[in-house]
FIKOLBA-920641 format. One record per residue: residue number from 1; chain; x, y, z of N, C-alpha, C in turn. Coordinates in steps of 0.02 Angstrom, whole numbers, plus 50000, padded with zeros to 5 digits. Each point is the difference from the previous one (the first is absolute). Example, Ala and Ser with C-alpha at 12.3 -4.5 7.8 and 13.67 -1.06 7.14 Angstrom:
REC    n  chain   n.c1   n.c2   n.c3  ca.c1  ca.c2  ca.c3   c.c1   c.c2   c.c3
REC    1      A  50660  49716  50390  49955  50059  50000  50045  50060  50000
REC    2      A  49982  50053  49964  50042  50059  50003  49961  50055  50037
//
This chain:
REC    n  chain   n.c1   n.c2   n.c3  ca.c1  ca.c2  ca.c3   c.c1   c.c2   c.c3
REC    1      A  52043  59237  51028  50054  50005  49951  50023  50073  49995
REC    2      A  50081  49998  49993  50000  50076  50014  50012  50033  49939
REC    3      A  49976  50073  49984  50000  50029  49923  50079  49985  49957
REC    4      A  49970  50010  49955  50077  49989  49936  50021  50055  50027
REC    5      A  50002  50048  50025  50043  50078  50004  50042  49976  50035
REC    6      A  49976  49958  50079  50058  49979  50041  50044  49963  49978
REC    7      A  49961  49979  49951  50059  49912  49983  50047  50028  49939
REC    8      A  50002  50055  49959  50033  50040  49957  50048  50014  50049
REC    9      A  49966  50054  50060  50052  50026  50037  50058  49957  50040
REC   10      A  50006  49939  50018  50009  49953  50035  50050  49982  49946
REC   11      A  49983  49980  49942  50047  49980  49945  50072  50064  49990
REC   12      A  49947  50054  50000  50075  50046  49972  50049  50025  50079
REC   13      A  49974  49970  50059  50045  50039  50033  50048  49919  50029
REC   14      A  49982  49939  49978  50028  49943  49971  50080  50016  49984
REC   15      A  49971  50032  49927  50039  50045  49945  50045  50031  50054
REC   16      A  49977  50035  50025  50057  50061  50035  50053  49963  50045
REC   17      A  49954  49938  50041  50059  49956  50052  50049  49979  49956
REC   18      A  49960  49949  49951  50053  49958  49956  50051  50024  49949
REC   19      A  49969  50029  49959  50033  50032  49939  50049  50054  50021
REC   20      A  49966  50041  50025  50032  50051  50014  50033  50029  50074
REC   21      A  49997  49933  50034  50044  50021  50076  49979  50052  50053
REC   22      A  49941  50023  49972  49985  50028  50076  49983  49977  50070
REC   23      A  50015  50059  50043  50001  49947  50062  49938  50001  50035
REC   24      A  49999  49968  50035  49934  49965  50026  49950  50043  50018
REC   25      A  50053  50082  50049  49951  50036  50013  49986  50062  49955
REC   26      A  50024  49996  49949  49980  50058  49947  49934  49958  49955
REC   27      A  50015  49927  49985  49967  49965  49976  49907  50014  50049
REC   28      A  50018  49990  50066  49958  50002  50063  49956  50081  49974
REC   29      A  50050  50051  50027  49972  50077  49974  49963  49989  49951
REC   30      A  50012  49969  49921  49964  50014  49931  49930  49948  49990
REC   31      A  49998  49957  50048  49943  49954  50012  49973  50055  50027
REC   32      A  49998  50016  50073  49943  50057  50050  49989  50066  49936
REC   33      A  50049  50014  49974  49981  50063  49962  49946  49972  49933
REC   34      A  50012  49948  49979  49943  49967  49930  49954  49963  50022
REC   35      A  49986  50005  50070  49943  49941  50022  49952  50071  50016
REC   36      A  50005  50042  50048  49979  50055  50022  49975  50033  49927
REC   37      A  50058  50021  49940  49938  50021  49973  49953  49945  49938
REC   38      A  50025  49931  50004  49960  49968  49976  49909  49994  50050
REC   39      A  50011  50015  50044  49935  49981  50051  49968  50069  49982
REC   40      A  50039  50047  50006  49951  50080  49996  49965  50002  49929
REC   41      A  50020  49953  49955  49985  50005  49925  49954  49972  49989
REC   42      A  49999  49925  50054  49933  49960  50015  49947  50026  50008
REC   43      A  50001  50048  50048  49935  50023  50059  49991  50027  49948
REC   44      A  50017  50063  49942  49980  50030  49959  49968  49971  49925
REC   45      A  50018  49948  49992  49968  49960  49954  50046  49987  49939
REC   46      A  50063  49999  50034  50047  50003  49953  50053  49959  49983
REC   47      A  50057  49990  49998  50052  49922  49999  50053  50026  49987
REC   48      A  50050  49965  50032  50069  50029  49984  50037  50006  49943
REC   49      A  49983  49949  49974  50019  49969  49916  49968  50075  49973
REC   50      A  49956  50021  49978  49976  50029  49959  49980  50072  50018
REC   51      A  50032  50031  50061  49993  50067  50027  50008  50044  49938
REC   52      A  49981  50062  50006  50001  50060  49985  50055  50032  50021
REC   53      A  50015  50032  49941  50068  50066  50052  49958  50039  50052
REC   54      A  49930  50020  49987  49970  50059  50034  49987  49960  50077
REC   55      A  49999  49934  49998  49974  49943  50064  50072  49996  50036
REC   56      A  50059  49997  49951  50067  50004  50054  50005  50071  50023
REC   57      A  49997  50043  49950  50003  50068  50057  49961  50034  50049
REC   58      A  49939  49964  49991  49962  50019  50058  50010  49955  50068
REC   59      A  50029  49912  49973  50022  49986  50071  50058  50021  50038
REC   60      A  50051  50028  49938  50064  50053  50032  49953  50047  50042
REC   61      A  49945  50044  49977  49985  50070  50050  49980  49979  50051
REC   62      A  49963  49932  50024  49982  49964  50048  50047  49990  50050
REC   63      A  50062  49962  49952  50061  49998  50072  50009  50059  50032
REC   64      A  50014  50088  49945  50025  50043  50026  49919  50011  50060
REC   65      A  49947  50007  49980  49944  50013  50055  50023  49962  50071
REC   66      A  50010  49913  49992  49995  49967  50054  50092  50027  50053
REC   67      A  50045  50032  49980  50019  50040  50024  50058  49951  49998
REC   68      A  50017  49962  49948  50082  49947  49996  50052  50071  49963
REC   69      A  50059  49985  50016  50044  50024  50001  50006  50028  49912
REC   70      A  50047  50033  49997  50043  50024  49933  50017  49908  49977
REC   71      A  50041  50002  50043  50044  49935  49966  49952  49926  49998
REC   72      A  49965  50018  50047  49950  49925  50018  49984  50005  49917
REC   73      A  49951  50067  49980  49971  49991  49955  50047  49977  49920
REC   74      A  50063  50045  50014  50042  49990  49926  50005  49914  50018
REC   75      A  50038  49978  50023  49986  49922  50013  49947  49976  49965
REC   76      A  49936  50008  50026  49941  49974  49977  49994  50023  49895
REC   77      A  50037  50043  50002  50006  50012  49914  50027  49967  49969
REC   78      A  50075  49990  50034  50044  49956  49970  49961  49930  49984
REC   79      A  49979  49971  50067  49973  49935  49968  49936  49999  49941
REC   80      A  49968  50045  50011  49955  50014  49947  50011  50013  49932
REC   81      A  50041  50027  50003  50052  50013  49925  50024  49918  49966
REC   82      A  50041  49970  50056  50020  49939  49995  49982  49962  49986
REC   83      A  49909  50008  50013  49945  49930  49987  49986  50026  49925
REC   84      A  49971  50065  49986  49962  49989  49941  50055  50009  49956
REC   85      A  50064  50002  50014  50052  50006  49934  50012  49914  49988
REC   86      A  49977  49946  50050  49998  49939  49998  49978  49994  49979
REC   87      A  49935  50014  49980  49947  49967  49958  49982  50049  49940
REC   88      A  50041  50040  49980  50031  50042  49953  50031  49953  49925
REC   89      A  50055  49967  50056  50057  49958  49973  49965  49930  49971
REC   90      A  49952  49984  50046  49997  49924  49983  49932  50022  49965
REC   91      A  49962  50040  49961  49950  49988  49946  49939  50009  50043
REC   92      A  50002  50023  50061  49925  49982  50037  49982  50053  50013
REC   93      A  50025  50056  49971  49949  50059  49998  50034  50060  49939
REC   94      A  49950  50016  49964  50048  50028  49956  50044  50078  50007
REC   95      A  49988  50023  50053  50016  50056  50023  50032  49995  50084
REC   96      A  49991  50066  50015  50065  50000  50063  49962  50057  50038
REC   97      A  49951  49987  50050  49967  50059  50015  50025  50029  50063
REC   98      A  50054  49977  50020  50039  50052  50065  50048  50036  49954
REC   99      A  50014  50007  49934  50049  50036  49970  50008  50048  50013
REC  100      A  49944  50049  50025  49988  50078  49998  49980  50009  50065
REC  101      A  50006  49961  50047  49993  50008  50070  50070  50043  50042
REC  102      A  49983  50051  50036  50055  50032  50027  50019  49999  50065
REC  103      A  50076  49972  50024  50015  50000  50071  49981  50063  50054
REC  104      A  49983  49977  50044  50001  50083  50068  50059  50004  49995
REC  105      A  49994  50056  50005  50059  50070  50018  50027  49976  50089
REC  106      A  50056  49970  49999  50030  49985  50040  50040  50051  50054
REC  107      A  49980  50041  50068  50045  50042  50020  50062  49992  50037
REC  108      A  50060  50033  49967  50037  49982  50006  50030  50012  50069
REC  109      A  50042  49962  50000  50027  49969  50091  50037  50062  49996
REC  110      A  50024  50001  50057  50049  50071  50043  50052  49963  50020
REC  111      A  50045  50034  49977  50088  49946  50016  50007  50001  50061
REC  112      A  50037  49971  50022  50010  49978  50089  50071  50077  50007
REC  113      A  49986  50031  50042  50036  50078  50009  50042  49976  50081
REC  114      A  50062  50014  50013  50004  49994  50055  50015  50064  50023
REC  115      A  49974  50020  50077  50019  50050  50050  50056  50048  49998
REC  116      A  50023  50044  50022  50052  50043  50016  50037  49960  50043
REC  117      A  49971  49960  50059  50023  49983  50037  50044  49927  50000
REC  118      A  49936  49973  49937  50042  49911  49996  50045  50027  49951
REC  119      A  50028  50042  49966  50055  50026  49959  50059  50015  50023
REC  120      A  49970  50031  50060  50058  49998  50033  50022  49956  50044
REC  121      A  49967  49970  50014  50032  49931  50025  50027  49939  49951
REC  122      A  49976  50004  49931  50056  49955  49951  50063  50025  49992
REC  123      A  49976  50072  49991  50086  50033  49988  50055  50001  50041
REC  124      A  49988  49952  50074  50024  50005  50053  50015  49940  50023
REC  125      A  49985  49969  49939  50010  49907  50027  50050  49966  49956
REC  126      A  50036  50026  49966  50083  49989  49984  50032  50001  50031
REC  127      A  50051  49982  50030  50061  50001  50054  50054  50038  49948
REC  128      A  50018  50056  50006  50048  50023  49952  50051  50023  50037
REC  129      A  50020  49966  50063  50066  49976  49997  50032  49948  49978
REC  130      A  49966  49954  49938  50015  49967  49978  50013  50012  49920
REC  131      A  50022  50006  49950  50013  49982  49930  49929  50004  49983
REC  132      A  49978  49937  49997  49932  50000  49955  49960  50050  50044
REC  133      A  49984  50001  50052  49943  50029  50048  50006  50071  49972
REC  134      A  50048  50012  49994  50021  50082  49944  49977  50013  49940
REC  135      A  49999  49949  49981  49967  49974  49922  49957  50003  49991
REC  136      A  49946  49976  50035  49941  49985  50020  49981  50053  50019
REC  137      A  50012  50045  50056  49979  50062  50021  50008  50060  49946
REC  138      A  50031  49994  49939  50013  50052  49973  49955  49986  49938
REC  139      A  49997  49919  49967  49940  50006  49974  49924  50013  50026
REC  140      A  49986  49981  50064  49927  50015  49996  49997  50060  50016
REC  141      A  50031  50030  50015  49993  50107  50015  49995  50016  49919
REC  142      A  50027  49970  49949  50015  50020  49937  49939  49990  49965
REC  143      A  49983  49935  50022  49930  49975  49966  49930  50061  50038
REC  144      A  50017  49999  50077  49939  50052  50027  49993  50064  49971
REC  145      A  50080  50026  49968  50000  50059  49989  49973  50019  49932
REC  146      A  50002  49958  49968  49994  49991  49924  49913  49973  49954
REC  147      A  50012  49950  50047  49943  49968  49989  49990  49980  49921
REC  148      A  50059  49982  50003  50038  49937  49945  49958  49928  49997
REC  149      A  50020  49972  49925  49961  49940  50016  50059  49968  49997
REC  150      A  49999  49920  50036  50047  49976  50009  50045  49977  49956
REC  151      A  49984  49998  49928  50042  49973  49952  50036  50077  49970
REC  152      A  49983  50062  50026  50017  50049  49981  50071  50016  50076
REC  153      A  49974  49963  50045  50056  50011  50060  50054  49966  49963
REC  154      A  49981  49935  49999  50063  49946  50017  50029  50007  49929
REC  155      A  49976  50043  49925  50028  50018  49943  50053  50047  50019
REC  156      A  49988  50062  50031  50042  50032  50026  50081  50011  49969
REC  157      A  50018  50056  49957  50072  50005  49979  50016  50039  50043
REC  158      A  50095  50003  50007  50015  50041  50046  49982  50082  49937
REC  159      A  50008  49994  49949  49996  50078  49964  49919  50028  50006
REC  160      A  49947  49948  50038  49937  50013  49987  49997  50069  50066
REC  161      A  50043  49990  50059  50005  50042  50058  50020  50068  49993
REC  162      A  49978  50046  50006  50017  50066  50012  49993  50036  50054
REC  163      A  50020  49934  50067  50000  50043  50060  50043  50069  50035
REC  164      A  50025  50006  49950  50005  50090  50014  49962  50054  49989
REC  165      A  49974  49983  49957  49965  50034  49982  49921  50006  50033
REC  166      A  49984  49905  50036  49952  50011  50027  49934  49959  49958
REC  167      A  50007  49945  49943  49955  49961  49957  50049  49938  49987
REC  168      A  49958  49972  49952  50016  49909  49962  49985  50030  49959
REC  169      A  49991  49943  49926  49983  50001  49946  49968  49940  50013
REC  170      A  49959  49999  49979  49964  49918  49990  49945  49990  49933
REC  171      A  50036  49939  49994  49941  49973  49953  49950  49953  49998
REC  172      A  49943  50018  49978  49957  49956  50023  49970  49968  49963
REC  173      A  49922  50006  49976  49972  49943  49960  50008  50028  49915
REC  174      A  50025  49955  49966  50014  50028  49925  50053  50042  49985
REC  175      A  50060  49975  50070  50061  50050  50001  49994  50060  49989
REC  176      A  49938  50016  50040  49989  50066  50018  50022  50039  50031
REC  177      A  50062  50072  49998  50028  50014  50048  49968  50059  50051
REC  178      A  50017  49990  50037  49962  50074  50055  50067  50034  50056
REC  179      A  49979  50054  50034  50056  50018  50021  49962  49987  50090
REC  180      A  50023  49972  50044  49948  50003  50048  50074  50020  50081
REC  181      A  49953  50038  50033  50039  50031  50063  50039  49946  50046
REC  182      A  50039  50011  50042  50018  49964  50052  50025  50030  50055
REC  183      A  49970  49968  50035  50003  50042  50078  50061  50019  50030
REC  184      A  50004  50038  50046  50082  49993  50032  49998  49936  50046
REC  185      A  49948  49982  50022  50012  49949  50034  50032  49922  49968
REC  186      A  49955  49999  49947  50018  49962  49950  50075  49983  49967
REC  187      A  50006  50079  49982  50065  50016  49987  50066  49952  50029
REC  188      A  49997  50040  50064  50043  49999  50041  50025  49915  50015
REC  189      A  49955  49969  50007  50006  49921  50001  50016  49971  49950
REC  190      A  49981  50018  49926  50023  49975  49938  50090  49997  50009
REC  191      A  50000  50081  50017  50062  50020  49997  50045  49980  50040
REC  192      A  49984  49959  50055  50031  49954  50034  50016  49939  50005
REC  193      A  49960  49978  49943  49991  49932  49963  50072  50013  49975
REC  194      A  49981  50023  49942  50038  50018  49941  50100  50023  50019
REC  195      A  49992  50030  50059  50060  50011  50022  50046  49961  50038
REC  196      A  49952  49958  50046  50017  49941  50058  49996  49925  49988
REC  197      A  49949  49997  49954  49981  49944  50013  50014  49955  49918
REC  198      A  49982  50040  49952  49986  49971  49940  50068  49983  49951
REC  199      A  50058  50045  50017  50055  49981  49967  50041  49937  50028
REC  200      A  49982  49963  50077  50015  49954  50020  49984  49931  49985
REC  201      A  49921  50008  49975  49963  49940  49972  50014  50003  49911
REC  202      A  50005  50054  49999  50016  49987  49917  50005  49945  49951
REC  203      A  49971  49960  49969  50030  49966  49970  49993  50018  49896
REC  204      A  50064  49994  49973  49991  50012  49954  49998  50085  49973
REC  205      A  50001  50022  49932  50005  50056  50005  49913  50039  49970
REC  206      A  49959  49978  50016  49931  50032  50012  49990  50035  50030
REC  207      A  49941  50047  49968  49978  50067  50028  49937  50005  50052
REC  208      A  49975  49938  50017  49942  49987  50028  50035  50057  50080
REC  209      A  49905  50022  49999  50025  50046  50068  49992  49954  50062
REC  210      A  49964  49953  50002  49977  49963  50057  50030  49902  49989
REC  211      A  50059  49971  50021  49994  49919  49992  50005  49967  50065
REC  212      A  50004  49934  49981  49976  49946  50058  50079  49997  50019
REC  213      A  49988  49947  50053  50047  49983  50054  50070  49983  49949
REC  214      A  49996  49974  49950  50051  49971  49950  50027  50047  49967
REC  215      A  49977  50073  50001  50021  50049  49956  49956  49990  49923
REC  216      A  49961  49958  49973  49974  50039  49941  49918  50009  50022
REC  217      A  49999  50038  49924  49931  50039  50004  49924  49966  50057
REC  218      A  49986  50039  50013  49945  49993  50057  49936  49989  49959
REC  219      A  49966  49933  49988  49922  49970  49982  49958  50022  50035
REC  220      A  49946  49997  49972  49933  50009  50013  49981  49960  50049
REC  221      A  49996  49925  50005  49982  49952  50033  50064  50025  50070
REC  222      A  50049  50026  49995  50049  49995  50067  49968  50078  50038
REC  223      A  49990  50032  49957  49967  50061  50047  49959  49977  50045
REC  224      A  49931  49983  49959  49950  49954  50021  49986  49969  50077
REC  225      A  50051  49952  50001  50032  49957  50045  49998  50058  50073
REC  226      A  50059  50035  49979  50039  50053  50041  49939  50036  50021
REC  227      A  49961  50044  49963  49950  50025  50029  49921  49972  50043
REC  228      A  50010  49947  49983  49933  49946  50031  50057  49983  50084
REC  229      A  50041  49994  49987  50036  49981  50058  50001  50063  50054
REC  230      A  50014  50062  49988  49985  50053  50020  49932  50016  50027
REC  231      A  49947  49970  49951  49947  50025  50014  49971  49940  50069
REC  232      A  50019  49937  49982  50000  49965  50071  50016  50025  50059
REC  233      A  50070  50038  50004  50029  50035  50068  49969  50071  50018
REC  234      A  49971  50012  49947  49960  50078  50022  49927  49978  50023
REC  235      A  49995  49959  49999  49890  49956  50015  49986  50034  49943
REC  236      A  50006  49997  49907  49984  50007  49979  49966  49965  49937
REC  237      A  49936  49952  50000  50001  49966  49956  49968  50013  49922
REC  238      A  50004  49933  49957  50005  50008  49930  50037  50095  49974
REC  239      A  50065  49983  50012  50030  50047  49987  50033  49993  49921
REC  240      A  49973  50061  49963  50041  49973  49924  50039  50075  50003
REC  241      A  50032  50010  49933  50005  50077  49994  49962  50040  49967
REC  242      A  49951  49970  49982  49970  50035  49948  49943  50049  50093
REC  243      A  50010  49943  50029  49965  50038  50064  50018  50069  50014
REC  244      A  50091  50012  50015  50028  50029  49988  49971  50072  49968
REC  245      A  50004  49991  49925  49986  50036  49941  49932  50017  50018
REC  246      A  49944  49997  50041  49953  49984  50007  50012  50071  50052
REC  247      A  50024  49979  50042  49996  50055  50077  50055  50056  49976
REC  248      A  50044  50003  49948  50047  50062  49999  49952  50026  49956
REC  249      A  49938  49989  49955  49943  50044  49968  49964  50041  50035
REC  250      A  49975  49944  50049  49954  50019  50027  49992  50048  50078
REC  251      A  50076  49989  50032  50035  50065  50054  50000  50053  49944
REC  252      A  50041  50010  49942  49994  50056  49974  49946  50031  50009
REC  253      A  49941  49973  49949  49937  50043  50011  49982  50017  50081
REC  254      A  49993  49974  50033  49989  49995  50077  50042  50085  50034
REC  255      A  50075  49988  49950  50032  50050  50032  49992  50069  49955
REC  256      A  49964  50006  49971  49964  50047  49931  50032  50017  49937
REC  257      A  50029  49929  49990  50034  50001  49937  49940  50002  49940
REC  258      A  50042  50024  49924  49929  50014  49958  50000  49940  49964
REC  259      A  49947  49985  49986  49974  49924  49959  50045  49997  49918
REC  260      A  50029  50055  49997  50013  49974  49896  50093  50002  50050
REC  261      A  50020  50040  50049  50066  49993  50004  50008  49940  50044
REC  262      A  49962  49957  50020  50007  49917  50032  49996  49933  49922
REC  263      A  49956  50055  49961  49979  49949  49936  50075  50016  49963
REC  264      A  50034  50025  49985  50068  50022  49975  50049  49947  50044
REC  265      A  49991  49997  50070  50058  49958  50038  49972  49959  49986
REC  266      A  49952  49963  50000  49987  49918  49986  50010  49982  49932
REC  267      A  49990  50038  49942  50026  49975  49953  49913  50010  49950
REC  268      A  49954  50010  50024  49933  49949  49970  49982  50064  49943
REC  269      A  49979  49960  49944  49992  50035  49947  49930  50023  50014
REC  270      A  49941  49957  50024  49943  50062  50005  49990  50017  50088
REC  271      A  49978  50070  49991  49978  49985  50066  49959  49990  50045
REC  272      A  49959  49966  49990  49947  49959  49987  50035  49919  50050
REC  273      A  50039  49994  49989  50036  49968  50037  50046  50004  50077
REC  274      A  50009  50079  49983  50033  50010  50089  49933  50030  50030
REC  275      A  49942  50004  49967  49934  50008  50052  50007  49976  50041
REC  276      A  49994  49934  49988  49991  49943  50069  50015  50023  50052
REC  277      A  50062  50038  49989  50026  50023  50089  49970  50044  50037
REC  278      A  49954  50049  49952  49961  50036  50030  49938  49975  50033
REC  279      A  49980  49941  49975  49943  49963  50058  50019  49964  50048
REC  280      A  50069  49986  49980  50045  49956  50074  49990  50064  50053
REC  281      A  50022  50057  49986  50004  50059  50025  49936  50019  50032
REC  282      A  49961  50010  49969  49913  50018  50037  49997  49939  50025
REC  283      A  49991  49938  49990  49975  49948  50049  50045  50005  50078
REC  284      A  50060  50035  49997  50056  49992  50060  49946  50043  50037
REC  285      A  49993  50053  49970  49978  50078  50014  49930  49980  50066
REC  286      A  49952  49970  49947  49947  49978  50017  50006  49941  50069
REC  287      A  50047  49971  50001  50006  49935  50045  50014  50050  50050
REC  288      A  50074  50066  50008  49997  50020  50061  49934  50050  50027
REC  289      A  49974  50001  49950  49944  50056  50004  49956  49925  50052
REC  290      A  49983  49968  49983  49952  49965  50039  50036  49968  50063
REC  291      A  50065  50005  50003  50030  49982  50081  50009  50062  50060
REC  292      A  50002  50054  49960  50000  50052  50045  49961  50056  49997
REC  293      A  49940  50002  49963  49946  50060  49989  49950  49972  50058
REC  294      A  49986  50034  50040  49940  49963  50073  49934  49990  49967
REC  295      A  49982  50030  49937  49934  49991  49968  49990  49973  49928
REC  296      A  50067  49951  50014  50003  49959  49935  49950  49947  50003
//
């Protein structure tokens, strides 16, 4: 006969298929994660129903010993949290002893950076002897140069431009404004937009600097489109812009730009946040260091 702990557990993850719609294999995950540490609780003389907080956190230090992941383990919390707040709810224990249990420190991923080289091959995969292909080529030089986020591109006023001078105005999160550079290269293509191409498509009397084939303002979802399509013809995949925003950070530093005047062009209030690029940066560092040092 098998213990009441299983047959508790069996009931509430019941609960989770039926009631509450989870799917089969999250349902699947929170069984392996409450059976595993219902058995370790066994061998110790103990039961799942009636653990200790000090018995769940020592089988948390166990996972981190047996060498499961960051996330394997937060997983294994979540459902743990999930069970004894079950039996929280329904009267069968009068307390909640994963309450004060704390997730691992999760390290954080490194954005996908692209090359000098696949950059220049997107910026080169517009046909701009065409109308749009002009369009297209003058936003993504704008976006490389800037390292704009995309709802800050395709917002775009024509009064936000001060290409004479050599900047945008942009606003960003919390209509935050900043003053950020633009290249001559950049420039020069905007400015060809703007002169050749954009008073033809016009539609309406809007200030948008960048629109679609119909003449009005240029969406988020149509950039999108336009740039994933690009990134197909360059061999470049899961291409977003934030990728983009990602590699005009991270060439800066590369090219010895200073960390608070890259944190100023991106917009980010701490900087603590344009770090990241500096370990994108040492990991590049380090990768060519181990392809071409003979005593790597």
């Amino acid at each position: 006969m098998s213990p009441v702990w299983r047959r508790i557990l069996d009931r509430y993850l019941e609960t989770l298929a039926v009631e509450r719609g989870l799917s089969a294999n999250t349902v699947a995950g929170y069984r392996n994660d409450l059976t595993r540490l219902g058995e370790m609780l066994a061998k110790r003389g103990g039961d799942l129903v009636t653990a200790s907080p000090q018995a769940l956190a020592a089988h948390l230090r166990d996972l981190r010993v047996q060498g499961l992941s960051p996330r394997s383990i937060s997983r294994a919390l979540s459902a743990i949290r999930g069970f004894y707040g079950n039996l929280l709810q329904l009267g069968e224990r009068a307390d909640d002893p994963a309450v004060n249990l704390l997730p691992p420190r999760l390290g954080r991923t490194l954005p996908k950076v692209l090359s000098e080289s696949q950059v220049e091959a997107l910026l080169d995969a517009p046909d701009v002897a065409t109308p749009l292909g002009l369009r297209d080529r003058a936003m993504l030089e704008l976006l490389y140069a800037t390292g704009l986020r995309v709802s800050e591109l395709v917002g775009l006023q024509l009064p936000q431009l001060r290409l004479e001078s050599g900047f945008l105005v942009a606003f960003g999160k919390g209509s935050k404004e900043r003053i950020v550079p633009v290249g001559e290269a950049a420039e020069d293509w905007v400015k060809r937009w703007l002169r050749d191409v954009r008073p033809e498509l016009l539609h309406g009397r809007h200030q948008a600097v960048f629109v679609n084939y119909a003449g009005d303002p240029m969406s988020r979802v149509g950039f999108w489109k336009i740039l994933k399509k690009y990134g197909v013809e360059a061999g470049i995949r899961d291409l977003s812009p934030h990728v983009l925003r990602h590699s005009f950070a991270t060439h800066l530093l590369e090219h010895g730009a200073d960390l608070r005047a890259v944190q100023t062009m991106l917009g980010h209030a701490d900087i603590a946040t344009t770090q990241i690029y500096t370990h994108i940066h040492q990991q590049r560092l380090k990768s060519l260091y181990d392809r071409f040092h003979p005593r790597s």
